[in-house]
N, C-alpha and C positions, 0 to 999 in steps of 0.2 A: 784614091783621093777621098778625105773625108771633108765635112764641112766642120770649119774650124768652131775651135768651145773659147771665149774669153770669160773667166767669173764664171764657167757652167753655164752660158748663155752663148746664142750661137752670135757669132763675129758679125759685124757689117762692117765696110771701110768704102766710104762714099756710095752710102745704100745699099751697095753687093757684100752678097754672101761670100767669106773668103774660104778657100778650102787647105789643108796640109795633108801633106806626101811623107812618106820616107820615116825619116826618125823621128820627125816632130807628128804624125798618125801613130805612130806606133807607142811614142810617150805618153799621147793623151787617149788612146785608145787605153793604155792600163791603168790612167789616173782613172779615167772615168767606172772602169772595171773596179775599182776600190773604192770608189764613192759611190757603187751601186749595191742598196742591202738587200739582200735576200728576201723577197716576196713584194721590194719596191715595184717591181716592173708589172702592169697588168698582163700582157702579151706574154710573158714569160715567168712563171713567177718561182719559176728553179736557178733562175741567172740573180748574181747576186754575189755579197759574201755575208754569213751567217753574223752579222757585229753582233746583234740582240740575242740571238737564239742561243752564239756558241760563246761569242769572244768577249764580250762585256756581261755576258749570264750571271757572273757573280763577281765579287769582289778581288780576286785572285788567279786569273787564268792563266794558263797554261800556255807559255811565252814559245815552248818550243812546237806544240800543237799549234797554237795559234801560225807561226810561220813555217809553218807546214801548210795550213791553211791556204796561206795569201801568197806564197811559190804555186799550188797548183793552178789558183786563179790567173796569176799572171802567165803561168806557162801554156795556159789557155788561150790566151792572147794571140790574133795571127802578127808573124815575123815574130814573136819572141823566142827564141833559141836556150835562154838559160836566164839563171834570175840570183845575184846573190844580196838578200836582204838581214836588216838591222831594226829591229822594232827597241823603243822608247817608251816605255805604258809608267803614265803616272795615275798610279792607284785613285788619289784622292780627288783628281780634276778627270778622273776617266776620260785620259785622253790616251792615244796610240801614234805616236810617228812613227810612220814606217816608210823606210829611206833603203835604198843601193843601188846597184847596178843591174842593167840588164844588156843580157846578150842577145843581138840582135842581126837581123839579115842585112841592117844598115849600117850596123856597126854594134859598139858601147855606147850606154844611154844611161847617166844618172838622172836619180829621180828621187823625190820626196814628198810624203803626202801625209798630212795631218788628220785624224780620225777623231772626234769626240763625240759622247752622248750626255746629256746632261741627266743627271742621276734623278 
């Protein structure tokens, strides 16, 4: 059981904290895993995915490195079983969607997650 994220802010529903189980932890356990960069966390500063250092570095990155990258990430994930993704990089607005499925101990679980840095 995790405590639930609305907007990346933790849930209240008539003042209580709400929590999710199952598919729907396991969904936003990997959201949150991609919207966490590399050296953000103080406590951990190896947890993360590299956007600045590796995947937005330059103007042209390397789309099949890069989802190399964010398959390990996720398959790092607890309950995640397998991971088949789709990235979307648009050069000029450096942004990155990265969308697919994941195999999981709950099931299949689509997902998508929007990635930008402002140049």
């Amino acid at each position: 059981m995790d405590l639930k994220l609305t907007d990346y802010d933790l849930d209240l529903t008539n003042g209580e904290l709400s929590f999710v189980t199952g598919r729907d932890a396991i969904a936003q356990d990997v959201q949150m895993s991609l919207r966490t960069w590399l050296g953000e966390t103080v406590y951990d500063t190896t947890a993360g995915v590299p956007w600045l250092q590796v995947i937005f570095k330059g103007k042209n990155p390397n789309l099949d490195s890069v989802k190399f990258i964010l398959e390990q990430n996720i398959l790092r994930r607890p309950g995640v079983t397998g991971v088949e993704l789709t990235l979307d990089f648009d050069r000029d607005a450096r942004v990155l969607n990265v969308s697919g499925t994941l195999e999981s101990i709950e099931g299949e679980i689509d997902f998508s997650e929007l990635i930008e840095v402002t140049p």
